[in-house]
Each structure stands twice: as structure tokens, then as C-alpha cells.
LUMKOL-459333 format. One record per residue (C-alpha): residue in one letter; residue number from 1; z, x, y. Coordinates in pm, whole numbers, padded with zeros to 5 digits. Example, Ala and Ser with C-alpha at 12.3 -4.5 7.8 and 13.67 -1.06 7.14 Angstrom:
# residues 2
<res=A; n=1; pz=00780; px=01230; py=-00450> $
<res=S; n=2; pz=00714; px=01367; py=-00106> $
# end
This chain:
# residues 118
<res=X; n=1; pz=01393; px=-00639; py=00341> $
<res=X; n=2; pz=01351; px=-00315; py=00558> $
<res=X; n=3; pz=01128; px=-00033; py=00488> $
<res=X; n=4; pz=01135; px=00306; py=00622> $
<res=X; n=5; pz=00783; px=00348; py=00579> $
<res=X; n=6; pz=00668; px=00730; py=00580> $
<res=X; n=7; pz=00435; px=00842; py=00867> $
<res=X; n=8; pz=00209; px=01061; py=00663> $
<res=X; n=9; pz=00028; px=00737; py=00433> $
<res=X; n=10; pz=-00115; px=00435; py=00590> $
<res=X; n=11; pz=00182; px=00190; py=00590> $
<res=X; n=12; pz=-00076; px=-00108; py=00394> $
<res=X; n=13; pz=-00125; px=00199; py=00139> $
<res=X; n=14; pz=00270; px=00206; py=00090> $
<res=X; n=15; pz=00304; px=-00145; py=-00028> $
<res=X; n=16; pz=00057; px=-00122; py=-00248> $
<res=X; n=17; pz=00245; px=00141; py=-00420> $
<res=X; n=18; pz=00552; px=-00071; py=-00355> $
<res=X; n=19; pz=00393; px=-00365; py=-00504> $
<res=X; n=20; pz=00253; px=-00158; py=-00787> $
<res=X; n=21; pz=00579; px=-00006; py=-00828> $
<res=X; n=22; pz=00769; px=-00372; py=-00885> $
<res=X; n=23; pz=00480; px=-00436; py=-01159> $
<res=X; n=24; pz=00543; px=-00110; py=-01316> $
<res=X; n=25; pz=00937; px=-00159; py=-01337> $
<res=X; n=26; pz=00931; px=-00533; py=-01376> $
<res=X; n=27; pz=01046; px=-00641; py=-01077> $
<res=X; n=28; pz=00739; px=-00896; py=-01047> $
<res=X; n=29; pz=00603; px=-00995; py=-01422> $
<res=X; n=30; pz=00275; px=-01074; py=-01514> $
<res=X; n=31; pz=00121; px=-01384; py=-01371> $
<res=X; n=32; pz=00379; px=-01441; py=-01033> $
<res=X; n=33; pz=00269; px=-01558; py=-00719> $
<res=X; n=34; pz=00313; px=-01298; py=-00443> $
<res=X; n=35; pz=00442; px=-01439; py=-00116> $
<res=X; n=36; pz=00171; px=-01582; py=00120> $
<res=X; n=37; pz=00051; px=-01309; py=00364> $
<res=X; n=38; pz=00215; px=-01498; py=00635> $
<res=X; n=39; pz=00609; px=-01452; py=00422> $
<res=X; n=40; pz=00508; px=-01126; py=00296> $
<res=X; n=41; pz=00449; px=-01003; py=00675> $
<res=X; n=42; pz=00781; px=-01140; py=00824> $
<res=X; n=43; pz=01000; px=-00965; py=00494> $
<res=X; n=44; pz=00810; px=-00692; py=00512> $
<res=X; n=45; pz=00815; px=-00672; py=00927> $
<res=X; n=46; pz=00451; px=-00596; py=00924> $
<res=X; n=47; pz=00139; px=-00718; py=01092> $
<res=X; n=48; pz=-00009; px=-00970; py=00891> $
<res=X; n=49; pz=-00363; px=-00821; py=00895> $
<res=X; n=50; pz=-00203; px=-00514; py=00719> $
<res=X; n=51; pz=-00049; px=-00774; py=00442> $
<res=X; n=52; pz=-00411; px=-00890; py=00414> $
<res=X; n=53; pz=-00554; px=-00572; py=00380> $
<res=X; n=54; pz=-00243; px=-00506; py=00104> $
<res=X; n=55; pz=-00366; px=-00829; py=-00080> $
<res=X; n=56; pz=-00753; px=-00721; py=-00070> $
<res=X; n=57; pz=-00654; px=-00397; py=-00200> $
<res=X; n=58; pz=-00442; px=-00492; py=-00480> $
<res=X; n=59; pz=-00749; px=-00795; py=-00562> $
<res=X; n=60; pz=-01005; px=-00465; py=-00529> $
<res=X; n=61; pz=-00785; px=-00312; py=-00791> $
<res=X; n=62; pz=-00807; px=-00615; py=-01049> $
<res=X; n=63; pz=-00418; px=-00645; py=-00988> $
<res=X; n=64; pz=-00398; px=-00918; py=-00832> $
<res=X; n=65; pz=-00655; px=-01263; py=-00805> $
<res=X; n=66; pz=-00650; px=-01539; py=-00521> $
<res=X; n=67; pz=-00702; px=-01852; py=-00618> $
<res=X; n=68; pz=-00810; px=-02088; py=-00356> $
<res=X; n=69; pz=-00532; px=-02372; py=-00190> $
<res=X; n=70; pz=-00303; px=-02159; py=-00471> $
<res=X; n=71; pz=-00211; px=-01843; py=-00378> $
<res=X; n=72; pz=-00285; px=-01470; py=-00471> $
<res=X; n=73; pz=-00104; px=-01396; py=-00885> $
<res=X; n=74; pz=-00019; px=-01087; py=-01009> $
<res=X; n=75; pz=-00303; px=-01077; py=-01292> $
<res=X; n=76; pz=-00202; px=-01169; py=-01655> $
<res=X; n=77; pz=-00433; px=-00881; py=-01845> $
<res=X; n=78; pz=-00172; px=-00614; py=-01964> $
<res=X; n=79; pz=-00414; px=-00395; py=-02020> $
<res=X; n=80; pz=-00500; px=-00356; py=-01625> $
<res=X; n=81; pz=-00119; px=-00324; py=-01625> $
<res=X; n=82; pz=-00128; px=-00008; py=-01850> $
<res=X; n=83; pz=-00426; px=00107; py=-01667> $
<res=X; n=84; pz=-00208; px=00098; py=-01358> $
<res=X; n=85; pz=00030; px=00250; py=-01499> $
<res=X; n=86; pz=-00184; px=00548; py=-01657> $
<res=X; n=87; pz=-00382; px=00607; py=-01265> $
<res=X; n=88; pz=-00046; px=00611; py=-01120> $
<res=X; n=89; pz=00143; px=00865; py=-01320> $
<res=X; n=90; pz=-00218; px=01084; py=-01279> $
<res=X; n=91; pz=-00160; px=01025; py=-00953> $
<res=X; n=92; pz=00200; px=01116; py=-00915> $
<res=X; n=93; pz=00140; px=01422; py=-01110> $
<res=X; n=94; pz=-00125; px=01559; py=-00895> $
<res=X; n=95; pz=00025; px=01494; py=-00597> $
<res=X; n=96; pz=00347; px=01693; py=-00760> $
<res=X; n=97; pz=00074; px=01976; py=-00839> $
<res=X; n=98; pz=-00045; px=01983; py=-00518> $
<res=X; n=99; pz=00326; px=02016; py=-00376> $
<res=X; n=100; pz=00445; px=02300; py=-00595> $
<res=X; n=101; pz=00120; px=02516; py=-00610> $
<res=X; n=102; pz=00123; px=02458; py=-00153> $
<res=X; n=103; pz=00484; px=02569; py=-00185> $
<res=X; n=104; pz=00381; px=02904; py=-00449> $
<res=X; n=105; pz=00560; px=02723; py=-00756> $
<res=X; n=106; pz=00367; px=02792; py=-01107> $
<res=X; n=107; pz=00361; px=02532; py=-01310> $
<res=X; n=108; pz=00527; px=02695; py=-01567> $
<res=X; n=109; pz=00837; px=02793; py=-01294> $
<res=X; n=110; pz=00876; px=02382; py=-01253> $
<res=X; n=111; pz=00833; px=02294; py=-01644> $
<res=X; n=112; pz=01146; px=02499; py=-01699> $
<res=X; n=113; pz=01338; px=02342; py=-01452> $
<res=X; n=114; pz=01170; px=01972; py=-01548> $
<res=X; n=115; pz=01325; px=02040; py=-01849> $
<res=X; n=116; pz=01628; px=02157; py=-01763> $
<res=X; n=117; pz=01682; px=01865; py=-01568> $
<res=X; n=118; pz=01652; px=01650; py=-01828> $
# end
């Protein structure tokens, strides 16, 4: 797999989202073993110290769990999952904010065209 990965985030902080994203869309269920840090940093073409920080980040955010001689597992608890789920929309949204407002878009400009779009 190549990734173009974006010069303005850290590219660990990009597979996290990637990561997240696969959760989110189903692309890696509930309880799956992620790829050792060692296969995970030759399909990805990164540094494995930047997989490991990946893996310690998801593990900080209770998305993932390592068990020893195992393997790290996407976690089981769907509500974590719709937690996820919830921060990263929040997220998404406020970065959109942030975008529009920098740019001189009102919100109100960008809900008619939202929903126009749709």
C-alpha cells in the first residue's frame, strides 16, 4: 500500500486517523489483530519507530490493547467505538470551521451549499 502522506500532520498522526478511519467504515472489525509493527512498517513504507508510536497512540486512546507474545487487537467495547466516532466527527467539524471562517466563509454561506450538495 502507498500513502501520500500530507506534510502539514505528523505522518504517525495520519495513520492513526487511517487506522481510525478503517474502524469507523469497517474495514477492520472489532477485535482484529493489527499487523505486527515490523509488517505494518514495510506496507506502510514507514520507520518502524513511527508504527510504534502509531500503536502506543491508538493503545493511549483505549482503541487498541497489546497482549503480550499475541499481538496488539482492535478493542472489542463498541462503545469506545462510538466514542471514536463522536471525537472524530467533533474533530472534523472544527477543523472544517476553522477552514471556512480562515477563508471569510459564514457558517451559514457553507450550510446552504452543504445542503445543496446533498
Amino acid at each position: 500500500m502507498t500513502i501520500d502522506f500530507s506534510r502539514d500532520k505528523p505522518i504517525y498522526s495520519q495513520l492513526v486517523d487511517l487506522i481510525c478511519g478503517d474502524i469507523l467504515k469497517g474495514k477492520i472489525v472489532l477485535g482484529d489483530r493489527l499487523p505486527s509493527v515490523r509488517e505494518y512498517a514495510v506496507e506502510t513504507g514507514v520507520n518502524v519507530n513511527t508504527v510504534q508510536r502509531v500503536y502506543k497512540e491508538l493503545e493511549a486512546m483505549n482503541i487498541t490493547e497489546t497482549k503480550r507474545g499475541q499481538g496488539t487487537f482492535i478493542t472489542t467495547e463498541e462503545e469506545r467505538i462510538a466514542l471514536l466516532r463522536e471525537d472524530m466527527k467533533n474533530q472534523l467539524a472544527d477543523n472544517f470551521l476553522t477552514s471556512i471562517e480562515a477563508l471569510g466563509f459564514s457558517k451559514e454561506e457553507m450550510l446552504v451549499v452543504l445542503q445543496n450538495k446533498s
